[in-house]
BAFI-3210 file (N, C-alpha, C; in Angstrom, 3 decimals, decimal comma, padded with zeros to 6 digits):
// residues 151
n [1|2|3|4|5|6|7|8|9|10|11|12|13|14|15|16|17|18|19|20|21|22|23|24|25|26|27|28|29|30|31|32|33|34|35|36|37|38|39|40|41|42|43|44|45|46|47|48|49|50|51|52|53|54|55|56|57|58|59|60|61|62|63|64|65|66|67|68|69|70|71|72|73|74|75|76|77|78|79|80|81|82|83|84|85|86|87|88|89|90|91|92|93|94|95|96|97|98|99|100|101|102|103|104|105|106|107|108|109|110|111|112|113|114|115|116|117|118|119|120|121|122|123|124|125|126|127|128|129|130|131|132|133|134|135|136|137|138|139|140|141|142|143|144|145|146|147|148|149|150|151]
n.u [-020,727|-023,688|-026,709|-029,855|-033,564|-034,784|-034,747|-034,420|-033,417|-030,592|-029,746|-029,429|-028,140|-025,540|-025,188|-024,475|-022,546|-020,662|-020,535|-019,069|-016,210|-014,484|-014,085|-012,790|-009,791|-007,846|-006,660|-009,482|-011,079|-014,191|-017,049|-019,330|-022,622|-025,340|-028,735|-030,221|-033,004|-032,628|-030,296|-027,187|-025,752|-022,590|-020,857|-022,570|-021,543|-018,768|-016,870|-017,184|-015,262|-016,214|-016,422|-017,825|-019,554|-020,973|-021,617|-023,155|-023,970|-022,853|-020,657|-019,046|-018,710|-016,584|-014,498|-014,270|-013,922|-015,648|-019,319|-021,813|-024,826|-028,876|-031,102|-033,628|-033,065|-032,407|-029,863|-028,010|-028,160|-027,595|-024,900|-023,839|-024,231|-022,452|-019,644|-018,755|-018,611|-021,191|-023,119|-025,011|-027,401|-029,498|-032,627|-033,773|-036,467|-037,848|-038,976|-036,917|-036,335|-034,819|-033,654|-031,208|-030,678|-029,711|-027,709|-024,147|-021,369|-022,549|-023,197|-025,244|-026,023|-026,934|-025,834|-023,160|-020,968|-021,040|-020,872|-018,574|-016,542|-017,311|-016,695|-013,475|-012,727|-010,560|-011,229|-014,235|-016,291|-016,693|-018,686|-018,349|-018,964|-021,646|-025,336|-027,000|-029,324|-030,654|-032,080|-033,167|-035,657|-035,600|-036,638|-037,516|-039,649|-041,850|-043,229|-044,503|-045,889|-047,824|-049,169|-050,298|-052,461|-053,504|-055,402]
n.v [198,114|198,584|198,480|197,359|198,548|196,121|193,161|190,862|191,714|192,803|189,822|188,763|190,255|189,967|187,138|186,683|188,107|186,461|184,393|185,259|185,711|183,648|183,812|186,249|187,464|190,119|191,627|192,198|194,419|194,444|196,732|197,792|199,189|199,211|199,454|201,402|199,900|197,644|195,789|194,281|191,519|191,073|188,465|186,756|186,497|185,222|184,857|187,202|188,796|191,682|195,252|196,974|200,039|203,231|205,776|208,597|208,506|210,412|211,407|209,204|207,868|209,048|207,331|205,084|202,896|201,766|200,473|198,589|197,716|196,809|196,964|198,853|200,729|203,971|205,040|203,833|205,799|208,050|207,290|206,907|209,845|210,806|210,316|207,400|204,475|201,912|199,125|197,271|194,894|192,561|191,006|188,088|187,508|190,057|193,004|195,446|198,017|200,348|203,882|204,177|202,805|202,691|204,426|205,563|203,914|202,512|199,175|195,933|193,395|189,426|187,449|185,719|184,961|187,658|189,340|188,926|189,513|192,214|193,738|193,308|194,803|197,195|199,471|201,121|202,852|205,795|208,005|210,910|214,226|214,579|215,474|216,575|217,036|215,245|213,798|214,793|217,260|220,474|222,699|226,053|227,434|225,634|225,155|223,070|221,624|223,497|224,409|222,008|221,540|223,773|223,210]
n.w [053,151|053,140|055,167|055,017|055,752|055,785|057,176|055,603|053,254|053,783|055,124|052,932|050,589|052,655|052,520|049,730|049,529|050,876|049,647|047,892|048,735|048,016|045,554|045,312|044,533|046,124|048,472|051,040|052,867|054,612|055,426|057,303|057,749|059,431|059,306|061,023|061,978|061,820|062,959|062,700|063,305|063,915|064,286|062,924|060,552|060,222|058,559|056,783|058,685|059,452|059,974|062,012|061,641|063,166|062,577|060,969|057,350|055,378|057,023|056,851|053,910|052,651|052,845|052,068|048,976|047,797|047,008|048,488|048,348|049,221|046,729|047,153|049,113|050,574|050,715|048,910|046,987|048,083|048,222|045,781|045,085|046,491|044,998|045,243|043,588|042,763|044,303|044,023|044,646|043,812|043,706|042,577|042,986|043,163|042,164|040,805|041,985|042,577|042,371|040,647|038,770|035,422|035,747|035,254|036,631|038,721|039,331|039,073|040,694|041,262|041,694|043,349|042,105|040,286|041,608|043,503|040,552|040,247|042,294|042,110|040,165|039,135|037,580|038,390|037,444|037,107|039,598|040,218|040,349|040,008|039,333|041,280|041,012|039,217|041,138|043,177|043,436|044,275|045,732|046,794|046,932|046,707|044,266|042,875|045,007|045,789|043,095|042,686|044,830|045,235|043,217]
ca.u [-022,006|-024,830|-027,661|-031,422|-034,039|-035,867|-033,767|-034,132|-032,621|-029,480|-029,256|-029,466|-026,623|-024,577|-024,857|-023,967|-020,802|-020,104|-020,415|-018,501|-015,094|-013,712|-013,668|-012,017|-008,283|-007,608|-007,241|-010,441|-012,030|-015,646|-017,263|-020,976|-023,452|-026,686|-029,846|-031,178|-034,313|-032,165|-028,865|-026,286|-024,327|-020,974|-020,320|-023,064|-020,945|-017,854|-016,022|-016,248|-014,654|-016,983|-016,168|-019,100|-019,341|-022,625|-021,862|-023,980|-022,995|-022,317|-019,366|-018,187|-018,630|-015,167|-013,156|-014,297|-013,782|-017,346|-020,436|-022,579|-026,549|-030,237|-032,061|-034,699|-032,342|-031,760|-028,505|-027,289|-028,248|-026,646|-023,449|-023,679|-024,248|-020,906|-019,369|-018,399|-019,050|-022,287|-022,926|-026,616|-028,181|-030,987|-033,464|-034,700|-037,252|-038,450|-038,664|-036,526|-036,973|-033,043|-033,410|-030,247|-031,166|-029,061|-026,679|-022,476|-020,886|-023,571|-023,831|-026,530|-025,545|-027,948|-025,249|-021,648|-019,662|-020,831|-020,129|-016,786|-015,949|-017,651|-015,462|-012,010|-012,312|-009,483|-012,238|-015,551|-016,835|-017,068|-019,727|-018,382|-020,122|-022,812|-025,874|-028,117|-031,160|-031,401|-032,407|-033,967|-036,443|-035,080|-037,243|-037,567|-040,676|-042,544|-044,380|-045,297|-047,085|-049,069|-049,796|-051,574|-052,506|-054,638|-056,216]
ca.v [197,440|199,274|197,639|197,803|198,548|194,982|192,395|189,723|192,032|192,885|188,847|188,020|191,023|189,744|185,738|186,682|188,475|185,544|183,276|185,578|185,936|182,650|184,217|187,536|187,512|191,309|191,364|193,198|194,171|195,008|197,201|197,280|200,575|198,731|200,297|201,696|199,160|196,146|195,693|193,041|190,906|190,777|187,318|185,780|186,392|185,484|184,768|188,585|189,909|192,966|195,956|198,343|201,624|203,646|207,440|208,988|208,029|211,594|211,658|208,209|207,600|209,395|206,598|203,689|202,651|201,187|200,846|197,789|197,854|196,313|197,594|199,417|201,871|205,297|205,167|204,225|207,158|209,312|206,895|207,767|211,047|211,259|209,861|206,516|203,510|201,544|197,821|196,036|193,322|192,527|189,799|187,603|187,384|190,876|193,972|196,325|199,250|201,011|204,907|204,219|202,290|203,271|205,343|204,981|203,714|201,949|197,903|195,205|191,941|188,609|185,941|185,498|185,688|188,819|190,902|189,027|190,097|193,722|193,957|192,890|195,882|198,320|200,798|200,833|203,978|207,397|208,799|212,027|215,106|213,806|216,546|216,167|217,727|214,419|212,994|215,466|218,926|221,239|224,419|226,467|227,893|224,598|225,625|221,595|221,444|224,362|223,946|220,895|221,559|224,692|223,432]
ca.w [053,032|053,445|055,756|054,651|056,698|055,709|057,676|054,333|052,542|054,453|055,177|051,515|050,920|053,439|052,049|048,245|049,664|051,757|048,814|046,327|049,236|047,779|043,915|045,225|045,113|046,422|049,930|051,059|054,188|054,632|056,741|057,374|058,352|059,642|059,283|062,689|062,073|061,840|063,469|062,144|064,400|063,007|064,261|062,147|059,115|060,597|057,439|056,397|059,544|059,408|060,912|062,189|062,051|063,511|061,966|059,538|055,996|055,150|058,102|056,380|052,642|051,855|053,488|051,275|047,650|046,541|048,432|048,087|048,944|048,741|045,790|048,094|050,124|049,469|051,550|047,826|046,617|049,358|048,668|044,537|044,679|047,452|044,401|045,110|042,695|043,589|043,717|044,211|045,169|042,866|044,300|041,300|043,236|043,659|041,097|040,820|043,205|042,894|041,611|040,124|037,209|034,294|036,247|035,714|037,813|039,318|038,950|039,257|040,709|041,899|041,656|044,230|041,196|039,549|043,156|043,281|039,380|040,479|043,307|041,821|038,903|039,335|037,496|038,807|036,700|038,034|039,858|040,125|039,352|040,147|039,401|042,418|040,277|038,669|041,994|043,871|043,305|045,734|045,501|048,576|046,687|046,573|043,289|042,015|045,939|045,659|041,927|043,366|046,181|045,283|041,716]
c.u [-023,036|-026,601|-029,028|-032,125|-035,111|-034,077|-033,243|-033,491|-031,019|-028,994|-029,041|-028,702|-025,408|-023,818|-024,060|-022,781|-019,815|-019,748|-019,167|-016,621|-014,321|-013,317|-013,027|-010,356|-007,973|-007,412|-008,117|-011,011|-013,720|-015,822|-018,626|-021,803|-024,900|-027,756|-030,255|-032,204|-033,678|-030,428|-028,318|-025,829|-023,358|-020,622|-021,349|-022,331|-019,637|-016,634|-015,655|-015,905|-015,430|-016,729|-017,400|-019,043|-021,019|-022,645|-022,396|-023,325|-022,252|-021,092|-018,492|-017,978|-017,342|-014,153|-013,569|-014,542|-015,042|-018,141|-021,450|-024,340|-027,607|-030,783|-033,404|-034,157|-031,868|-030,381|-027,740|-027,222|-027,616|-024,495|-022,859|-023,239|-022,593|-019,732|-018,263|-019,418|-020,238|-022,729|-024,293|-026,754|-029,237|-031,605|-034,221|-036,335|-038,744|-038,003|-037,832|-036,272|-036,101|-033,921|-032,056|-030,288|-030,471|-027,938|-025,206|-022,478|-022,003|-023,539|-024,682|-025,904|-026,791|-027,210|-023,968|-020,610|-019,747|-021,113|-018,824|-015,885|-016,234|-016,882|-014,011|-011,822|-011,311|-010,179|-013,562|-016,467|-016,947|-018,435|-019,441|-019,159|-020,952|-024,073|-027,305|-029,697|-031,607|-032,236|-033,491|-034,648|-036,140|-035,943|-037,952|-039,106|-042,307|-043,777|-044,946|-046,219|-048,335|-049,661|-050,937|-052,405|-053,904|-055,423|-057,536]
c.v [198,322|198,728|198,150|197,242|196,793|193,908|191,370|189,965|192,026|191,303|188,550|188,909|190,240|188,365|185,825|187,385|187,580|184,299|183,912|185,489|184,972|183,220|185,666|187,237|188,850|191,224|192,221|193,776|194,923|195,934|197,571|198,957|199,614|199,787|200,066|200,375|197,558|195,896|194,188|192,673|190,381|189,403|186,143|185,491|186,155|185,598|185,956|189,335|191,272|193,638|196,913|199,416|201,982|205,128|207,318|209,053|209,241|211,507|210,315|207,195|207,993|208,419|205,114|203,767|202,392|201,180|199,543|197,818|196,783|197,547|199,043|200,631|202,801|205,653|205,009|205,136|208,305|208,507|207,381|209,454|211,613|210,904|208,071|205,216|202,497|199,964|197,522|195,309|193,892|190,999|189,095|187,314|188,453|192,059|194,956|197,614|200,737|202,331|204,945|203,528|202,724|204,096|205,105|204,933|202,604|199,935|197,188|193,976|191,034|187,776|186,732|185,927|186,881|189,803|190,484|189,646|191,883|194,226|194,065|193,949|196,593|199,468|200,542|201,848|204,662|208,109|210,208|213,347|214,802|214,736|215,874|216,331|216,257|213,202|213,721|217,021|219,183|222,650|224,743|226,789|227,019|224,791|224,174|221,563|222,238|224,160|222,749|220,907|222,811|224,538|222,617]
c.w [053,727|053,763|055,587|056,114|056,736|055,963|056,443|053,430|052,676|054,169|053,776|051,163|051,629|052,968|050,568|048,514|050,020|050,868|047,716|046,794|048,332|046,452|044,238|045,436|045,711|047,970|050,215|052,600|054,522|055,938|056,502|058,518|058,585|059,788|060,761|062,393|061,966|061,896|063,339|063,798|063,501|063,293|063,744|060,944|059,749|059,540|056,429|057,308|059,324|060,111|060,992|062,376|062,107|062,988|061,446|058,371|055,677|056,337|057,306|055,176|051,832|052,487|052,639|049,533|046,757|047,482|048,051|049,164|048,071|047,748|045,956|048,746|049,366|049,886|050,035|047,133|047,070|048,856|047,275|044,397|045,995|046,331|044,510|044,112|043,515|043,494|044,467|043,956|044,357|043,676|042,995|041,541|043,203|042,669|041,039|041,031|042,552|041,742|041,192|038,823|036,165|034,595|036,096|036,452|039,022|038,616|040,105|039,567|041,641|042,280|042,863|043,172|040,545|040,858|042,951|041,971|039,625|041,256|043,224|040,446|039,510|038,941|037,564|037,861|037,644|038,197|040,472|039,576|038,878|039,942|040,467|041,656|039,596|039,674|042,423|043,296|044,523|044,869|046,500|048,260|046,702|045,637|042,908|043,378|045,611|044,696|042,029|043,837|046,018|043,673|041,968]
res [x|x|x|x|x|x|x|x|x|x|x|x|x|x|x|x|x|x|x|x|x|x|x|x|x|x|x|x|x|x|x|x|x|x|x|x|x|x|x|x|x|x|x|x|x|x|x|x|x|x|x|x|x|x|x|x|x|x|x|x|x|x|x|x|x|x|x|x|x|x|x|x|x|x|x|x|x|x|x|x|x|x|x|x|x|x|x|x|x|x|x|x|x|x|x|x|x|x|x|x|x|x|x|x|x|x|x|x|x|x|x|x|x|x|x|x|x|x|x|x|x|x|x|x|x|x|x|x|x|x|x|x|x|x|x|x|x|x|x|x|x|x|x|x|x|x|x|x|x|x|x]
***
C-alpha cells in the first residue's frame, strides 16, 4: 500500500481494503509505505495487520507482488515502471489524476469488491519492460526548456 501525501486519500485507500478483506480468500498480508506528509498508525486499521516499512520504494518494490495506490501519487509510477502490477483507488468523487491511464497491468478500482476480485487474480498483467520514455523526457541537453525559454 502505497500512502498519499493527502491524508483523505490514504484513509479512503486504507477503508476500501478494509471492506474488500472479507471477499479475499488468499491469505494476504499488507504492508503500507506512508507518505513522509502523512503517517499511518497501523492500529487504526487493525483488521489489516499492516506492517510498515520506511525505505525508499526503490530499496523495496522487488519484495512485493502488486502495489495498490491513490490516483494522485507518482509513487505508482515508480512502482509500474519497477514492474509490478498496479491497483487504484479511484474517488467517484474526484477526477482522475493517475498517469497510468490505459497502461497493462494497471487497474482502476472505487468499490471493496473490485480490489478484493483485483487482488485474488493469479495474473495481474505484466508491467515489465516497461519503456521509461513513455513517462519521462530525460535529455541532459534540455532542448524543449531552452526552445522556450529563449523564443
Amino acid at each position: 500500500v502505497l500512502g498519499d501525501f493527502f491524508p483523505s486519500n490514504t484513509k479512503k485507500m486504507l477503508r476500501l481494503l478494509e471492506g474488500a478483506i472479507p471477499h479475499i480468500s488468499n491469505p494476504t498480508t499488507y504492508t503500507l509505505t506512508s507518505h513522509p506528509g502523512f503517517i499511518v498508525n497501523p492500529e487504526d486499521y487493525p483488521s489489516l495487520s499492516l506492517k510498515m516499512v520506511t525505505n525508499s520504494l526503490s530499496e523495496i518494490l522487488h519484495e512485493f507482488d502488486v502495489a495498490y495506490s491513490a490516483n494522485v501519487t507518482s509513487a505508482s509510477v515508480e512502482a509500474c515502471l519497477a514492474g509490478l502490477p498496479v491497483v487504484v483507488m479511484l474517488d467517484e468523487k474526484d477526477l482522475n489524476f493517475s498517469p497510468l491511464l490505459g497502461e497493462p497491468g494497471v487497474h482502476f478500482v472505487s468499490e471493496s469488491k473490485e480490489l478484493a476480485e483485483v487482488l485474488q487474480r493469479e495474473d495481474h498483467g505484466s508491467t515489465l519492460d516497461r519503456d521509461h520514455k513513455a513517462f519521462f523526457f530525460l535529455d541532459s541537453e534540455l532542448s524543449r526548456w531552452k526552445k522556450l525559454l529563449l523564443q
